[in-house]
C-alpha positions as CSV (number, residue, x, y, z in Angstrom):
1,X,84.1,97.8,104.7
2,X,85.2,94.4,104.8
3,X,89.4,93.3,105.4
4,X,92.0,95.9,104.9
5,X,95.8,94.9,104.8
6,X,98.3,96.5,107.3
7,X,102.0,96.3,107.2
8,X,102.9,94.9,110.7
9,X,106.6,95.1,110.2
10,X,109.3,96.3,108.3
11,X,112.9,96.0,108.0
12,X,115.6,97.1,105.4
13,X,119.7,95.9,104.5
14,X,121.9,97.6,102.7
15,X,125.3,95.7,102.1
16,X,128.4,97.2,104.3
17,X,130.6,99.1,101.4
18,X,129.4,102.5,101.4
19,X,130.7,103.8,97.8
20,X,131.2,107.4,98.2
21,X,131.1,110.2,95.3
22,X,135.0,110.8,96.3
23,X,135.6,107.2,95.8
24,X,133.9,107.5,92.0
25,X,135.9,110.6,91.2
26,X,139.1,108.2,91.0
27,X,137.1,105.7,88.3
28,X,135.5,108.8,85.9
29,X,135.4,112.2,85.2
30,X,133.3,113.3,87.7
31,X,132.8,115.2,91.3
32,X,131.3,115.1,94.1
33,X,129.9,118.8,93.4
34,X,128.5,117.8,90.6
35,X,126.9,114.1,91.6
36,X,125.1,115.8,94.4
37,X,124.1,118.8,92.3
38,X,122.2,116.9,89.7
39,X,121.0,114.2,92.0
40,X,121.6,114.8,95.6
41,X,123.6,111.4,96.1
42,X,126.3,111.7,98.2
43,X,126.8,108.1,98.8
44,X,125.4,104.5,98.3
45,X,126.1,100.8,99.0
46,X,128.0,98.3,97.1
47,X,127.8,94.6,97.6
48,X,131.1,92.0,97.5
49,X,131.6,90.0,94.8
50,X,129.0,86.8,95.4
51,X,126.3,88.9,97.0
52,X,123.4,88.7,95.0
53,X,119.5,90.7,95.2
54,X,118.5,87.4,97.8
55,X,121.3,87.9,100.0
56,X,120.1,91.3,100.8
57,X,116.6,90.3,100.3
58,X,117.2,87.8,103.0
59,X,118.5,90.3,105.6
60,X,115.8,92.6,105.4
61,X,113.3,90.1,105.3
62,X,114.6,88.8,108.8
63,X,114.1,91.9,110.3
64,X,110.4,92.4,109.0
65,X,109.8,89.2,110.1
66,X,111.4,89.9,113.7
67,X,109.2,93.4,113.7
68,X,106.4,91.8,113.1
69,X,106.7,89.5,116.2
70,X,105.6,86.5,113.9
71,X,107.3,83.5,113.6
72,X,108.8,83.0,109.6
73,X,106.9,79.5,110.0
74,X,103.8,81.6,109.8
75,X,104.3,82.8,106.0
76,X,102.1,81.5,103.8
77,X,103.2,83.8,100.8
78,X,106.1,85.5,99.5
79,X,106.2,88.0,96.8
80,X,110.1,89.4,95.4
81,X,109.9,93.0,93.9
82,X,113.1,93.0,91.7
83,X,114.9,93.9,88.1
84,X,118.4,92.3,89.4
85,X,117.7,88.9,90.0
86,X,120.5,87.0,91.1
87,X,120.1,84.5,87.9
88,X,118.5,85.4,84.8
89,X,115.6,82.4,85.9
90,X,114.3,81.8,87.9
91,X,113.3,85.1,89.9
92,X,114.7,85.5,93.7
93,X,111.2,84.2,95.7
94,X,111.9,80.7,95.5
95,X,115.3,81.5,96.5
96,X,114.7,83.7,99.3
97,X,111.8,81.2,100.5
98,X,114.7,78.4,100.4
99,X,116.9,80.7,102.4
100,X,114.6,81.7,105.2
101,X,114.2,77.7,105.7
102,X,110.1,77.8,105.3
103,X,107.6,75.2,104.2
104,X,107.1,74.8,100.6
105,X,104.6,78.0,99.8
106,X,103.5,80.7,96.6
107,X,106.5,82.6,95.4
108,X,105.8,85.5,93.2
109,X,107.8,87.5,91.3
110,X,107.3,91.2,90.1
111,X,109.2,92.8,87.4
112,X,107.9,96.3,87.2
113,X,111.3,98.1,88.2
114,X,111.4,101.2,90.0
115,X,107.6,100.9,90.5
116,X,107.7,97.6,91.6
117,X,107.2,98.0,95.5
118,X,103.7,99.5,94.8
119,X,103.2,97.1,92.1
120,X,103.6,94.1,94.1
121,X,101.8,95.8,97.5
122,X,98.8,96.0,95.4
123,X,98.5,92.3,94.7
124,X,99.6,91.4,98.5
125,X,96.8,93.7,99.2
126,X,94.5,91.7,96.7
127,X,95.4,88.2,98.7
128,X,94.6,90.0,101.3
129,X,91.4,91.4,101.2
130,X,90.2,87.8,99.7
131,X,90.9,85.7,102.4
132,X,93.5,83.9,100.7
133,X,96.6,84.9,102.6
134,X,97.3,85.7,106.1
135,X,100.5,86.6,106.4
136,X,102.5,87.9,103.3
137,X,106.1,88.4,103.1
138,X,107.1,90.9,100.9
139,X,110.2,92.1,99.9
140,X,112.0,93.9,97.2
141,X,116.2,93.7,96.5
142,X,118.4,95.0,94.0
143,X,122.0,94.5,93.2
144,X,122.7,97.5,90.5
145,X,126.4,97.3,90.8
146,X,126.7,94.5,88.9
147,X,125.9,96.1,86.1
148,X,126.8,99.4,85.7
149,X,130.2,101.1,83.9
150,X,132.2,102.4,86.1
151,X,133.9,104.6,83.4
152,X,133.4,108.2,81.7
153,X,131.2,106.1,79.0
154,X,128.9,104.8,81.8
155,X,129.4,108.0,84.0
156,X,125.6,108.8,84.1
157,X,124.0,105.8,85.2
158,X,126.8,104.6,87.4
159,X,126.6,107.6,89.7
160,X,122.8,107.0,90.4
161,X,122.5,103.7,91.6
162,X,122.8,101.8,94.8
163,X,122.4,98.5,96.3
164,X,120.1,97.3,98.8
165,X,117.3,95.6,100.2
166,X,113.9,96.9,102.1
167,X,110.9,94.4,103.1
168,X,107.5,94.6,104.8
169,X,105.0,91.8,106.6
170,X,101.3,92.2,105.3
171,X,98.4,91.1,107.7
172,X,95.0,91.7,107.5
173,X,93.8,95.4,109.7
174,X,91.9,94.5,113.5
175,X,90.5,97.5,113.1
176,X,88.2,99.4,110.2
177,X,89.9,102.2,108.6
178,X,93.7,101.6,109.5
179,X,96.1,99.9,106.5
180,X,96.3,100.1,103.0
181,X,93.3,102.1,101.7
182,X,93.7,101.9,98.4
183,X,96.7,101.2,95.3
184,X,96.7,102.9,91.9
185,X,98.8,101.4,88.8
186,X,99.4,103.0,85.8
187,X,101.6,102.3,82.7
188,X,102.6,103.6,78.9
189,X,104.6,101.3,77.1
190,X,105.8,103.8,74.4
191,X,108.2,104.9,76.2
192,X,110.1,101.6,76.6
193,X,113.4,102.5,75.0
194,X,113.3,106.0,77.5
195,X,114.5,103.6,80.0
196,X,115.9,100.2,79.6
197,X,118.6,97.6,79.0
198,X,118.2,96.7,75.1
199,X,120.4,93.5,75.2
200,X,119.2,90.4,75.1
201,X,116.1,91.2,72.9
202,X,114.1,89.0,70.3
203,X,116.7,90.1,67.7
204,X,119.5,88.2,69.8
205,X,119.5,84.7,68.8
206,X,121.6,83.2,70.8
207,X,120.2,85.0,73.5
208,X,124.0,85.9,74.3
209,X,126.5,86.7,72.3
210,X,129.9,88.3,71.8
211,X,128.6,91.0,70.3
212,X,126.5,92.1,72.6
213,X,129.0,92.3,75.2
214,X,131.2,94.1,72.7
215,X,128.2,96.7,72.2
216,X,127.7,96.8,75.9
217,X,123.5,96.9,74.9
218,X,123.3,94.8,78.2
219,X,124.4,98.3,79.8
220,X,121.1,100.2,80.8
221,X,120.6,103.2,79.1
222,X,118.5,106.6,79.7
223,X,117.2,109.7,78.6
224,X,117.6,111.5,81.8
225,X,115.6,114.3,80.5
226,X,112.5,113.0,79.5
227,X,112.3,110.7,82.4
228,X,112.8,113.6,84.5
229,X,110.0,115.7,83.0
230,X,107.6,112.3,82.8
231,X,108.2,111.6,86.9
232,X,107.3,115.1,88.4
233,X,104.3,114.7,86.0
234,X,103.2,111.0,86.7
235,X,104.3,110.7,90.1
236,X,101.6,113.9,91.3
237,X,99.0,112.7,89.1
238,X,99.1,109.1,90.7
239,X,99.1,110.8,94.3
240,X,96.0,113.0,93.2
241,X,94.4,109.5,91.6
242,X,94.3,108.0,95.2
243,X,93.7,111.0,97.3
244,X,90.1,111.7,95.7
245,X,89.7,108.3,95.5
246,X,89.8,108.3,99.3
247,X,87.9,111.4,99.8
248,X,91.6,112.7,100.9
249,X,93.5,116.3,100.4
250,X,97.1,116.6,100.4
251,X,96.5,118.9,103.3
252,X,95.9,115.1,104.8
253,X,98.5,113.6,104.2
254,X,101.5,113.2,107.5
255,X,104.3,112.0,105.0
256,X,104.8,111.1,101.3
257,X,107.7,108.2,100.5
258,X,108.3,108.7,97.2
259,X,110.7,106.4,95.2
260,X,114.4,107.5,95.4
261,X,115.0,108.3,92.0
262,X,116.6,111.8,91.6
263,X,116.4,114.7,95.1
264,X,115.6,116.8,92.2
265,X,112.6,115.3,90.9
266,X,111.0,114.3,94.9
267,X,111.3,118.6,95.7
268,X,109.9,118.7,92.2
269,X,107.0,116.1,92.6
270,X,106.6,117.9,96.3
271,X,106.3,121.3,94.7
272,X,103.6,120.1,92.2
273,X,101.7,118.6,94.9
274,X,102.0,121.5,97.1
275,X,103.1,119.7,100.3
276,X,105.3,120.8,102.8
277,X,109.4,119.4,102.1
278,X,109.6,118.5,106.0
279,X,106.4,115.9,105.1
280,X,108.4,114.5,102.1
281,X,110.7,111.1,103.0
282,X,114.2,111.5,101.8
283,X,117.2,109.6,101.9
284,X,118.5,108.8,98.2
285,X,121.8,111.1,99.7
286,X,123.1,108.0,101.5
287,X,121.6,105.0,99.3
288,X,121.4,106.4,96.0
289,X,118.8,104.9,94.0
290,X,117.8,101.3,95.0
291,X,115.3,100.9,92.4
292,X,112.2,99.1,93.6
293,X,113.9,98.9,97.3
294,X,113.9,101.9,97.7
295,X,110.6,102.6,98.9
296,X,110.3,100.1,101.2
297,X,114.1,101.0,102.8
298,X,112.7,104.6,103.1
299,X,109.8,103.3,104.8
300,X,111.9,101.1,107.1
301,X,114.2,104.2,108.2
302,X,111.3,106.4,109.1
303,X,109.4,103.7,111.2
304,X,112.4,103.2,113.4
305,X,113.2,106.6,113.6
306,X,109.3,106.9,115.1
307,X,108.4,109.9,113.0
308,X,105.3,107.9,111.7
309,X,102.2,107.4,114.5
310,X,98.9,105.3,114.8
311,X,96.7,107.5,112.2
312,X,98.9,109.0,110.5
313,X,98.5,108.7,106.4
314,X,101.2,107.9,104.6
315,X,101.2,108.4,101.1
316,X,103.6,105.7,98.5
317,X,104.4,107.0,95.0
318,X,106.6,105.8,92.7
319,X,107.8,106.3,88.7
320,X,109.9,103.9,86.5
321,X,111.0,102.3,83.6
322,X,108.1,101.2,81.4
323,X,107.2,104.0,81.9
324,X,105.1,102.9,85.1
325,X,104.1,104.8,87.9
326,X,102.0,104.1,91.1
327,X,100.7,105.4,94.4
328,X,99.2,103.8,97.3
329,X,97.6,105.3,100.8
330,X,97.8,103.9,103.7
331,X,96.1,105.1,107.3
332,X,98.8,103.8,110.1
């Protein structure tokens, strides 16, 4: 069967502020009824001024690293899952690398956004399997705050999102059978504009401008609706994709982390799959949505609270801007 990758430890940070809907209500017309209603947030984090996706990236990778019982000496590659980087270039692995204080080594970005946990766990699972790594940090961060409206103009996406940071240690399996079995990736560019931030594009030139703060295109923008209807779609078709890829029924799987997008669209994608709600992972009430974080965070949560065992499988799936959308299984 040859090497298999398993996650040897895990740890997550969220920044201190805890932003609750009550608190919004006093910046827009909105409620706390209605937040939790069409999303099932009840709260989320907020960093300080000066805290950036790294910070938080560095926290959580600490406490993967301490999980693991490894020393952070012993990374030989990092990969940063992120759409927030703290500056526009370079991305936050060099940064975070810097920060933990390690020998020069690989750094690797991944920009694939909500999706981007699975996106970069498939190429850590890739290093690997080949031999090439041993011991893979990787960790995904995201400071949304920073750029949303915190006004009735930018009342829909402003409610949604949270900060925080969630990160895993990838090593390869002692024993046949146990870690990541397999990662599926998917994609369909033409729906781009669905969900995105249109400013600075190829039309900009300067990249930045006064006008496009005056626009506010750097804002991110999205059709609620269709991304709604395309993530209980994709998310179940990417779950099925690796299931009978495995040999696997849902009736097999122990618990399903999906991505923290919408509580509506997880009991949706659970429904569609036809697995039971108590085996679906959820906790976008007190983070919001954390972007490509938020899987791993989830993931984090559930380990410590010991509801996943040795053998159990644990099924990833995520859906995104791009659109993208993913799934990986893993045996425990």
């Amino acid at each position: 069967m040859g090497i298999q990758t398993k996650i040897t430890g895990t740890g997550h940070y969220v920044p201190p502020r805890v932003v609750t809907n009550f608190d919004l209500e006093k910046l827009m017309d909105t409620s706390d009824e209605w937040i939790r209603q069409r999303s099932g947030i009840q709260s989320r984090h907020h960093v300080e001024p000066g805290t950036g996706a790294s910070d938080l990236a560095y926290e959580a990778s600490l406490k993967a690293i301490n999980a693991a019982g490894i020393d952070k000496g012993e990374i030989d590659f990092i990969i940063a899952a992120t759409l927030s980087p703290d500056h526009y270039f370079p991305g936050i692995g060099v940064i975070v690398q810097a920060k933990l204080g390690i020998n020069p080594t690989g750094a690797l970005d991944v920009r694939n956004q909500c999706s981007g946990f699975i996106y970069a766990l498939s190429v850590a699972d890739q290093y690997i399997r080949s031999g090439m790594y041993k011991k893979i940090l990787l960790v995904a961060a995201e400071v949304q705050s920073s750029n949303l409206e915190f006004s009735d103009d930018g009342r829909d996406m402003a409610v949604l999102f949270g900060d925080g940071g969630g990160a895993v240690i990838l090593e390869p399996a002692e024993g046949q059978g146990q870690g990541i079995l397999s990662t599926h990736l998917f994609s369909d560019g033409n729906f781009v504009q669905e969900l995105w931030m249109d400013a600075p594009s190829p039309m900009d030139k300067p990249t930045f401008t006064h006008a496009i703060i005056d626009s506010k295109r750097y804002l991110p923008k999205m059709n609620g609706r269709n991304v709604f209807v395309n993530a209980v779609q994709r998310m179940p078709e990417a779950v099925w994709a690796g299931l009978e890829h495995n040999g696997l029924s849902i009736d097999d799987v122990d618990h399903l982390i999906p991505h923290q997008a919408n509580d509506r669209i997880s009991l949706m994608v659970a429904k569609k799959l036809g697995i039971p709600v108590e085996k679906v992972i959820r906790n976008i009430d007190r983070f919001g949505n954390t972007t490509a974080a938020s899987i791993p965070i989830a993931l984090d949560e559930t380990l410590r609270a010991g509801r996943i065992k040795e053998g159990d499988l644990v099924v990833l799936t995520a859906f995104g801007s791009g659109f993208t959308w993913a799934s990986a299984i893993i045996r425990w």
